[in-house]
C-alpha positions as CSV (number, residue, x, y, z in Angstrom):
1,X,-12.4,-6.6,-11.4
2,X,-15.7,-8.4,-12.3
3,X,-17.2,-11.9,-10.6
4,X,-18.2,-15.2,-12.9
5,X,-20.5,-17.1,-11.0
6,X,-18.7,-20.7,-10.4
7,X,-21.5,-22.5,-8.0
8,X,-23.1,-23.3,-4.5
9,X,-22.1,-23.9,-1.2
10,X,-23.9,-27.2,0.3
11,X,-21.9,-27.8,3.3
12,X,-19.6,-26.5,5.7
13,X,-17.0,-28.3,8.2
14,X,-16.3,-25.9,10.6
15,X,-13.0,-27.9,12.4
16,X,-11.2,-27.9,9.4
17,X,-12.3,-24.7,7.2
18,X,-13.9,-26.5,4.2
19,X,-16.8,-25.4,2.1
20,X,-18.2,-27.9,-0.6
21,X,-19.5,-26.7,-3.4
22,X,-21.7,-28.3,-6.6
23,X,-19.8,-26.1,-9.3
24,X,-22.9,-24.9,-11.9
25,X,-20.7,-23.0,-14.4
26,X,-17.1,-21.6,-15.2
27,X,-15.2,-23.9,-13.4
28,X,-12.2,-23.4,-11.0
29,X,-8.6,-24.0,-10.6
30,X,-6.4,-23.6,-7.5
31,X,-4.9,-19.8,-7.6
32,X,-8.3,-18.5,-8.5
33,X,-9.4,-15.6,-6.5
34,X,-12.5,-16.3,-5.1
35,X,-15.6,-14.5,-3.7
36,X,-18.1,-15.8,-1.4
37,X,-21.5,-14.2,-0.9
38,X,-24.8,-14.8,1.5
39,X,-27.5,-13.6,3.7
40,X,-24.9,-12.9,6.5
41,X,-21.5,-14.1,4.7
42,X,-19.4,-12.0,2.5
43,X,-15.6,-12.6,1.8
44,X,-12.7,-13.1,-0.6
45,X,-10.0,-15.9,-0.5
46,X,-7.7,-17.5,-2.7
47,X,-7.7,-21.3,-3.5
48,X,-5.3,-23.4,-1.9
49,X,-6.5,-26.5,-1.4
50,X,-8.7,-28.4,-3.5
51,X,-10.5,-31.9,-3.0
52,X,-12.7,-33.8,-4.8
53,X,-13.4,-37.8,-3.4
54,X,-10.2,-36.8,-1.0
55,X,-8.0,-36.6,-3.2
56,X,-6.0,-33.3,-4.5
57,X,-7.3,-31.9,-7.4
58,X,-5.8,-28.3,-9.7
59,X,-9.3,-28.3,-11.4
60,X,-13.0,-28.7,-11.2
61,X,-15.4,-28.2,-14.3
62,X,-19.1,-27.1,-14.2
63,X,-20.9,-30.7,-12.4
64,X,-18.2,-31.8,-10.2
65,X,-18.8,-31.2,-6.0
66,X,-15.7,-30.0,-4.8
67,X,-14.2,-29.2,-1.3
68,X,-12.2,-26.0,-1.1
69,X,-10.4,-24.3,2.3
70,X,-11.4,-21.1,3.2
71,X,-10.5,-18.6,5.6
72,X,-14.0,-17.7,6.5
73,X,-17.2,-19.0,8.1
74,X,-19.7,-19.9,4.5
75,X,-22.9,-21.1,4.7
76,X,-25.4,-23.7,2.9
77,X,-26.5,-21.7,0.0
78,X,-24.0,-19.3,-0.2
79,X,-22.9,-18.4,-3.8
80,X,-18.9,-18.8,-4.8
81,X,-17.9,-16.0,-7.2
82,X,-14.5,-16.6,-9.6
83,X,-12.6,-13.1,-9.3
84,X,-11.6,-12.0,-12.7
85,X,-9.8,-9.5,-14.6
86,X,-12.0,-7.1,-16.3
């Protein structure tokens, strides 16, 4: 399995799970295997939910700000890595 870089985290709500993240490049779509990476964060999860301007989205393309639910704790800065097939 290799990683494509997809983007940044810039926030974190804690109460409900969500990271937000300004996609740079690749894009991402809900069933993506993801991987999240920082100074002190480091974990895998699989998109479930996706939001962009609170409403449900299956897709977000390299410019768009999205808000995804993880299952771990993700940081400002932290770097979101698309899980791929090699």
């Amino acid at each position: 399995m290799s990683e494509r870089y997809v983007g940044t985290v810039t926030h974190y709500f804690k109460g409900p799970g969500v990271a937000v993240v300004q996609v740079a490049e690749n894009g991402i779509d809900l069933g993506d295997q993801v991987h999240i990476l920082g100074h002190t964060t480091d974990f895998a999860d699989r998109v479930e939910s996706m939001e962009m301007e609170h409403g449900r989205v299956e897709h977000a393309s390299p410019g768009d700000e999205v808000a995804i639910k993880v299952g771990g704790r993700a940081r400002p800065h932290d770097q979101l890595y698309k899980v791929v097939p090699d």
